[in-house]
N, C-alpha and C positions, 0 to 999 in steps of 0.2 A: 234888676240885673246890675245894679249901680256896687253891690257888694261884692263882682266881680271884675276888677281892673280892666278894663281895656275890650269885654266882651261883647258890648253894645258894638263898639265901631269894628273889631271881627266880625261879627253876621250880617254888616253891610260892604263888605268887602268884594270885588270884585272874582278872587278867587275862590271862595265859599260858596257863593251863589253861583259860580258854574255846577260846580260839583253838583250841585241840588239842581241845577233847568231851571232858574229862577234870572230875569235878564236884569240886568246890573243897575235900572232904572229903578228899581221894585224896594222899596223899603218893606224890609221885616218885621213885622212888630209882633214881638212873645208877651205873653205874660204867666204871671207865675203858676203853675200846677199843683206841684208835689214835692216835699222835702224829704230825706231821707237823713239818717245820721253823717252820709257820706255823700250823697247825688242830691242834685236840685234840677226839677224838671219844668221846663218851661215849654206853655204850648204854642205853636203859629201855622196859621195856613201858610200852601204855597200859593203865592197869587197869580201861578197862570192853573197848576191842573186842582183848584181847591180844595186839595189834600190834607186834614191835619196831622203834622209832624210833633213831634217831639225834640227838643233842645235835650240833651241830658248834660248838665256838666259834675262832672267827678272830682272830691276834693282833697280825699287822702282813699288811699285801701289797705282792708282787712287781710290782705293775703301778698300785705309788704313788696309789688311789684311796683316797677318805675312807670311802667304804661300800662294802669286799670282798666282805663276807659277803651283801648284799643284791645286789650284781653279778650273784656265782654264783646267786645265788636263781633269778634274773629267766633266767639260760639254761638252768636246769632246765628254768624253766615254759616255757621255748620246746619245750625237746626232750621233751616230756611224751610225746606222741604215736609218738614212733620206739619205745616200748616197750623201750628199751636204757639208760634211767637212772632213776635214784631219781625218786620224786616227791617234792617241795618242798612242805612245808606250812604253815612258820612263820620270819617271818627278823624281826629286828632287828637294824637294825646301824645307829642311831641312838646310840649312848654315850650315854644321856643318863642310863639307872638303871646303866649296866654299862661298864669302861672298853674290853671286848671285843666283838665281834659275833658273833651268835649266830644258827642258824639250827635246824631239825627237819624232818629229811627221813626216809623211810621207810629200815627196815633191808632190804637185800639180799642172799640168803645167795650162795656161790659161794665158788669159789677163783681162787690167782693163774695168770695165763693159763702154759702151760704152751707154749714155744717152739717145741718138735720136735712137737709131736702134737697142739697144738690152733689154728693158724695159720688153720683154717676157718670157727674161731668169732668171732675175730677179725675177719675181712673180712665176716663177716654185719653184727658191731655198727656196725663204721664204714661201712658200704653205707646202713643205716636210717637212722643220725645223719645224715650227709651228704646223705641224699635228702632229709630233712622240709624245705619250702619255706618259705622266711620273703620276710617283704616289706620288701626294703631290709635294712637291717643288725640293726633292730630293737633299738637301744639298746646293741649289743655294739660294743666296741672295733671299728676296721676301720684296717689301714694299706693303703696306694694301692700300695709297693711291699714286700712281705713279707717279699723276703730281704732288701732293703738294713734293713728295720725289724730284721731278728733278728740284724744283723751291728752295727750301731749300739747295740744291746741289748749285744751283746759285747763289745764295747768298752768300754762304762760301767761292765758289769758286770768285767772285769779291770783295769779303774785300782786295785778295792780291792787288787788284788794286786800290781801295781807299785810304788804306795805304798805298801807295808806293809815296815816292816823285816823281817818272818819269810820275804817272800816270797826265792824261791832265784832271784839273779839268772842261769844259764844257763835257766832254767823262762821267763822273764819274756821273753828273745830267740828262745824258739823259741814259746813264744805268740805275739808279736807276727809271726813270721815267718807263722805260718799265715793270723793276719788277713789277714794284705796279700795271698797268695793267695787268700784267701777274695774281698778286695773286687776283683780283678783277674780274678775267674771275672764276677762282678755288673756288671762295665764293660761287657759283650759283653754283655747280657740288656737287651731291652725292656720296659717296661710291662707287668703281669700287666692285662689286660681281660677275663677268663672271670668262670668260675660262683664263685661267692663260696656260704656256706654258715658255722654254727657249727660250728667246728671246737674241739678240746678242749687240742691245740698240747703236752700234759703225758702222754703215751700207754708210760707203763712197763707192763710186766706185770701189778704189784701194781695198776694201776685198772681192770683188767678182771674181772670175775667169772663163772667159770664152770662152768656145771652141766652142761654135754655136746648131745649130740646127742638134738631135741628135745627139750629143756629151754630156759628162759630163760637168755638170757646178757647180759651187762649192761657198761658203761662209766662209772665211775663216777670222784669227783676232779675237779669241774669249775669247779678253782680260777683259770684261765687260758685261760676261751675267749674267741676273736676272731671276727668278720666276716670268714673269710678263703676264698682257696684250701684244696680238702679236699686238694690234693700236702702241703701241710705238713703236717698229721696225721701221710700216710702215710711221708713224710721221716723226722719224727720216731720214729714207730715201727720202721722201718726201721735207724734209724740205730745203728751198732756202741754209742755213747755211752749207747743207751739200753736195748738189749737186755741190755748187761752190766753196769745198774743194779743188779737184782735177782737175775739170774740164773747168769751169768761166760758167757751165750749171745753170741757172734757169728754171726752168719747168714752163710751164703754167697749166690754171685751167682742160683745155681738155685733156692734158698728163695724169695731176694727176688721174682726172677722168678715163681715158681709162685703166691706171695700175690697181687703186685699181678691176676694171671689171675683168680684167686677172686674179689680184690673186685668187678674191672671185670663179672666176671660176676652179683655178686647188686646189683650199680648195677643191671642191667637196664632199662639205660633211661630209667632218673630223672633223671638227667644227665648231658651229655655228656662224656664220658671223654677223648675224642681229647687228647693229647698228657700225658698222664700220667707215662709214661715218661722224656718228654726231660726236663720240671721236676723228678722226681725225682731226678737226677742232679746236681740242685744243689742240691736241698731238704737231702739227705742229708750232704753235705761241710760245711753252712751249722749243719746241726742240731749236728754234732757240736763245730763251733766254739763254739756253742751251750753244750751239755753241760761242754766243759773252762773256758769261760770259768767258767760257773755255780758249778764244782768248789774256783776258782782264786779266788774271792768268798767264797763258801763256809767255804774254808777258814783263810782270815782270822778271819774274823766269829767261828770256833770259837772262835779266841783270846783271843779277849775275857772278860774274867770278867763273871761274873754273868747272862750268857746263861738268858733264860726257858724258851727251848725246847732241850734238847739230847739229841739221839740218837747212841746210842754206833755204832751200824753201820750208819746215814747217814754218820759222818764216817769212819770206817774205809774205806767205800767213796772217797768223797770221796779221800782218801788215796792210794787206788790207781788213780784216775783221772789221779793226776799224777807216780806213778812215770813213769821216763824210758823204759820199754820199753813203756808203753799209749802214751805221748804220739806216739811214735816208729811206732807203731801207726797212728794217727789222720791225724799230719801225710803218712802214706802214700796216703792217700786222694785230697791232693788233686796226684798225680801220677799216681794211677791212668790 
């Protein structure tokens, strides 16, 4: 914790540990978890109800707000209810004692979702998520048009790589080739006017937790959720870019097929499903634009010295997201 100024003697602080039930005699001791390009998560029991928590502290965000860490807070406590995420107990993300933000959510055991043989547990977590009913947008980001926001996204996010002297100029002309098919699929698309819902929009394997069949299973990572369409979720998760994050999985057409059947069937009726299909067809092509741009940003930014957060097989992957035979991959899709 020493790579974070002043955070040690916050979490023995007198006011912290009320928040948490924790009596002010009681030293907390974290250690380290999990890193993220953006969050670093450390774990500690609480030493009266032997609970383990989660530290999460937050060091810059993707979605340019002043308080990330209290964002995510605030759509825990929407999705408390669907029983598929952490509960939120404690957030600051004020700077005012710490130059970071910080939150405590509860610890979730489980592992990472497992592509070929647990795709059923998957479509339970997102069926619950997507069911809980909110009123209005409820404080979460909300864009009018989803895919032209995620393609816009992409764009901004690949200028770091056009500009960058590292970047490899035939990389740079066959990115830009795909945007342009990307925004020429989005010219022929109407206004999205359906069911809007908290979606999580970040749906790798690694944020899924799972314990099997009847048991809990959980979504967790809720660094980037919107007011949106639940197709983007399922795009996202769906999508080649993302499956072969974590795992080198690509799914084929019958996978994809046989999931979205599951989910539509433990929706059950919570909401209307009808045209799920045809948006996914472009959610998917859009997500993956998505993913390379991100990789293509990404991988700049490595370059950089003195970089705070740095993982060595985040960028490795990153790396092989832009060999010429994934990209050549991807750009196939949207000729599908």
């Amino acid at each position: 914790m020493d790579r974070f100024t002043g955070l040690g003697e916050y979490i023995q602080t007198k006011e912290f540990k009320e928040r948490l039930d924790i009596p002010y005699s009681e030293k907390i001791e974290c250690r380290l978890l999990a890193q993220g390009e953006y969050n670093v998560n450390y774990l500690f029991v609480h030493p009266v109800s032997k609970k383990k928590l989660i530290l999460r502290v937050n060091t810059a965000s993707q979605m340019h707000l002043d308080d990330q860490i209290g964002y995510e807070y605030r759509a825990l406590r929407l999705l408390e209810d669907s029983g598929r995420t952490p509960k939120a107990l404690y957030v600051d993300g004020s700077k005012e004692k710490l130059h970071v933000g910080i939150m405590v959510m509860e610890f979730l055991e489980g592992h990472a979702l497992n592509y070929r043989r647990e795709m059923d547990f998957a479509a339970q977590c997102l069926a619950d998520i997507h069911s809980v009913p909110l009123i209005g947008n409820e404080g979460l980001m909300i864009y009018e048009n989803p895919l032209q926001a995620i393609l816009d996204e992409c764009n901004e996010m690949v200028e770091t790589y056009y500009q960058s002297q590292f970047g490899e100029p035939l990389k740079k002309r066959r990115i830009e080739r795909m945007l342009r098919s990307g925004q020429r699929m989005l010219e022929k698309v109407s206004k999205y006017e359906g069911y809007r819902c908290c979606i999580n929009t970040e749906l790798n394997s690694g944020n899924f937790l799972i314990n099997g069949e009847g048991e809990n299973n959980y979504l967790v990572d809720w660094e980037k959720p919107l007011y949106g369409d639940p197709v983007q979720d399922l795009g996202h998760f769906l999508a080649p870019t993302t499956t072969f994050w974590k795992t080198d999985v690509i799914l084929d057409q019958k996978e994809t097929d046989r999931f979205i059947r599951q989910y539509k069937a433990y929706v059950a009726g919570r909401y209307d499903v009808q045209g799920v299909e045809e948006r996914l067809r472009l959610f998917i092509p859009i997500t993956c634009l998505r993913g390379i741009t991100w990789c293509a940003m990404a991988w700049v930014q490595y370059q950089e010295p003195g970089r705070l957060i740095r993982n060595e097989e985040t960028f490795s992957k990153i790396e092989s997201y832009l060999e010429d035979g994934f990209l050549e991959r991807i750009e196939a899709v949207f000729s599908a």
